[in-house]
N, C-alpha and C positions, 0 to 999 in steps of 0.2 A: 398658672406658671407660664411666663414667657416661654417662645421658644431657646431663646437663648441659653436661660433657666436651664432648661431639657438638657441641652446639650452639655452644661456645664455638667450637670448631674450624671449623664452616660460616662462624659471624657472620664471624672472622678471616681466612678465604679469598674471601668474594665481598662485591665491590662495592654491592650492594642486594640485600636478599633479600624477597619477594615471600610472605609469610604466609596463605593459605585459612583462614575459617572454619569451623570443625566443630561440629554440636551433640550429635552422636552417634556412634555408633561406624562406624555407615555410612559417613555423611557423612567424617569421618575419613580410611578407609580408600579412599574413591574419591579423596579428596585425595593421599591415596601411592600411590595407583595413577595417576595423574595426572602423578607425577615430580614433586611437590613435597618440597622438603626437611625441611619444618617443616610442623607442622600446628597451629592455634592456636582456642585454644574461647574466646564469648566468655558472661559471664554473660547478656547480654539474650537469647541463643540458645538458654542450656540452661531460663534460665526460662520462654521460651515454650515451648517443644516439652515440656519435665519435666510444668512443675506448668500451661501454659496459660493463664499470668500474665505483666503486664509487668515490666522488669525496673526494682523499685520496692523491692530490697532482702526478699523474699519468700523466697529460697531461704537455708536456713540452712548453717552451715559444713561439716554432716553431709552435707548433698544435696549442695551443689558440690563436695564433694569423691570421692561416690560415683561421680559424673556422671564427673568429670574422670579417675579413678583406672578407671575403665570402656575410656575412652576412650584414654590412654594407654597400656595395656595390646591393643589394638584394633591397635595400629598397631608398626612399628620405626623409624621416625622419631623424633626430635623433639619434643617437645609443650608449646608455651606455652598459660600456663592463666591465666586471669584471675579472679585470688581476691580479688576488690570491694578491702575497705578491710583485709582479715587478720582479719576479723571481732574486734574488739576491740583494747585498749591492746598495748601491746610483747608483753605474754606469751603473750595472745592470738596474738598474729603468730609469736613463735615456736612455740607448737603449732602451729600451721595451716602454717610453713614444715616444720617437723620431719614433717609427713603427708604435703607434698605431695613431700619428697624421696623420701619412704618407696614412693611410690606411682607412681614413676620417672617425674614431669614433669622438664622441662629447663629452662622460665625461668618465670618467673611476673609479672602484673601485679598494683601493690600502689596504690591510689590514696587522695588525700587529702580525699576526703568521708568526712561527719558518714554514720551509720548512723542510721537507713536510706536506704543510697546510691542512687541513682537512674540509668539511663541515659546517661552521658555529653550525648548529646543531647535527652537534654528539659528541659522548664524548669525553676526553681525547685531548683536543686543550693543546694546550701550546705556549705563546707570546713571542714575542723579548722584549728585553726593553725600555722602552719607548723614551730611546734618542735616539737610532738607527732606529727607525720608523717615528722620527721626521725630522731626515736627507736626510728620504727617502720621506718624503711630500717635504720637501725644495726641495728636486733634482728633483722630478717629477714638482714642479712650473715652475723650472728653463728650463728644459726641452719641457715644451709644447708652450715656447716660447711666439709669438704673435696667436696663432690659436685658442685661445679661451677657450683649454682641460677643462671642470670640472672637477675638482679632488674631488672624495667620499672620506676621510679619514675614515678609515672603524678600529672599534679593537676588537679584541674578548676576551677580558679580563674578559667579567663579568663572563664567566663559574669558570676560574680561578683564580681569584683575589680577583672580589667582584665588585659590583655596582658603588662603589666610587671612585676605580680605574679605571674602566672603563669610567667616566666621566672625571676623571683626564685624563686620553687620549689623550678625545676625546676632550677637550680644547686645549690640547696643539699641535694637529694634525691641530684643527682650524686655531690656533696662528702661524702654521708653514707654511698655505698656499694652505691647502684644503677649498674648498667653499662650502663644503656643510658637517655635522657628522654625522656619522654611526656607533652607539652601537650594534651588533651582539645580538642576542637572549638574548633580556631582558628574563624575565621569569614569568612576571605577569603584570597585569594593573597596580599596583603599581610603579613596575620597570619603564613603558614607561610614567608614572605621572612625576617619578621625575627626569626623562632623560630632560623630557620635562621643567620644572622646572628650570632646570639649564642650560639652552640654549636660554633664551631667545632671544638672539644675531646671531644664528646661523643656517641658515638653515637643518634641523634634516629628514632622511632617517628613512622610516621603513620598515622590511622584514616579509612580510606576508606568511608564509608556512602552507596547511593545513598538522595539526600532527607533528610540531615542537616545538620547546620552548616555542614560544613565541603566545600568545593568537593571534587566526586570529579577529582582528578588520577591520569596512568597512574603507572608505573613509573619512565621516564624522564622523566618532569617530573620528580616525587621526586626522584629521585636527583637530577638537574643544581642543583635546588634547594639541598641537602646533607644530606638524609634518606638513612640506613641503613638502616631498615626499612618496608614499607607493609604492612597488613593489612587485609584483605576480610572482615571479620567477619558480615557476614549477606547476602551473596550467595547463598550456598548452602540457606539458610534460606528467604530469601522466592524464591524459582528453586521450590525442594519445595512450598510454600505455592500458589505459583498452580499447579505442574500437578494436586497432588493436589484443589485447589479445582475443576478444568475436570476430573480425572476423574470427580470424584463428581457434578457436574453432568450428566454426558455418563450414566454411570450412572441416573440421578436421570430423565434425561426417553427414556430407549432402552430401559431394563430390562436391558443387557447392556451388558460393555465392550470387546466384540467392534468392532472397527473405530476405537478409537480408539488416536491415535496418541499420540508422546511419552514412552513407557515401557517400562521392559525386560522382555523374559519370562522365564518361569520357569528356563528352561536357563541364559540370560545374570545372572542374580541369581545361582544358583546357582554361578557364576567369582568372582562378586563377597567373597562370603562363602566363598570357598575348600571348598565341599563337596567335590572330590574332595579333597581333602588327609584331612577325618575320613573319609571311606570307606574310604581305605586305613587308618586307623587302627581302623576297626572291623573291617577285614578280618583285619588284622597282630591281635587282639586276640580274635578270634572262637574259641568255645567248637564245637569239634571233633565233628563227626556220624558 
């Protein structure tokens, strides 16, 4: 069974399902070590930690895909990927959907910003029109072939448009052949009331950021609201940010980093990243004395 498969088979078994950010293959693998069923990368993630840039449309369709296809690979779960806009028109989308089946991701977000796309959450976004994003869900259908791909139809319209355009969208994104809708940074309980409201038919994404737009609700809010899926896209990102930032500090003024707390040692990494599994493999492989 594809991964895709997988993932259709989890969405269609539970009630809400609860998505961890990854930005790396670590980060990843402690999410399935963790009992999550899905693991989900986000662009503003791999571009900070990659290239140590904001995510301003910097990372091109070669890196996010190397990044992603690393990652997936990292793991037996799962793996929603967030591929910005398909980097380019229809054709575009289908090479870039055609790679990312190849590279054995499970669903993908496809969103309706102008390149170079910007952060969901920051300012100054600006959208394609709405029929040349509809072309681009058609072509990523057509593209993912028999392997299962969920398609996120993702818009960022509500900064720019307004609420009602943004639903308008995200119907017709529906209508076009994504299986699951994704409204960008509502900007209040209000907003995700009437998202909700008007999708009754549709499985509904939400992006939980702390200090973004949009209000961080748990799981069960989500859900009772009529959200299917919620995702923690850089939890695990800025979590790594502040302790490696208070390691190196603690370093910085001790000269050692003897006594400080908050991180695993050498033997406990070493679980993490499965070294006995290659040991016995370098044993079972080893050249005879």
């Amino acid at each position: 069974m594809s991964q895709g498969h997988k993932l259709r088979e989890i969405l269609s078994g539970s009630d809400f399902l609860v998505l961890p950010g990854a930005y790396d293959c670590i980060s990843a693998q402690l999410a399935e070590q963790a009992g999550f069923e899905v693991v989900f990368t986000s662009g503003f993630g791999i571009s900070g930690s990659t290239l140590g840039r904001p995510d301003y449309g910097f990372l091109t369709a070669t890196e996010m895909l190397y990044s992603v296809g690393r990652i997936a690979r990292s793991i037996k779960v799962p793996l929603v990927a967030d591929i910005d806009t398909g980097y380019g028109n229809p054709l575009n989308v289908i090479r870039t959907v055609e790679d990312v089946v190849q590279l054995g991701v499970a669903g993908i977000i496809l969103e309706d910003q102008e390149w170079p796309k910007k952060c969901g959450h920051f300012q100054g976004k600006r959208v394609i029109p709405i029929e040349e994003h509809v072309e681009k869900i058609r072509a990523a259908a057509h593209a993912r072939g028999d392997s299962g791909l969920v398609i996120i139809g993702r818009t960022d319209a509500r900064a720019p448009l307004g609420l009602e355009e943004a639903i308008r969208r995200g119907r017709a994104y529906f209508e076009a052949g994504a299986d699951v809708v994704f409204i960008e940074a509502p900007q209040s309980k209000d907003d995700l009331e009437a998202i909700a409201a008007a999708f009754p038919d549709a499985p509904l994404f939400a992006n939980m950021i702390r200090g973004g737009k949009t209000p961080v609700l748990s799981a069960n809010e989500l859900k009772k609201l009529g959200f299917k899926i919620a995702v923690f896209p850089l939890a695990s990102l800025f979590t790594a940010t502040k302790a490696i930032a208070e390691c190196f500090r603690y370093l910085k003024e001790n000269g050692t980093t003897e006594g400080f707390e908050g991180s695993v040692n050498f033997q406990e990494f070493e679980e993490i990243i499965d070294v006995p599994k290659y040991r016995l493999l370098e044993q079972k492989f080893a050249i005879g004395e």
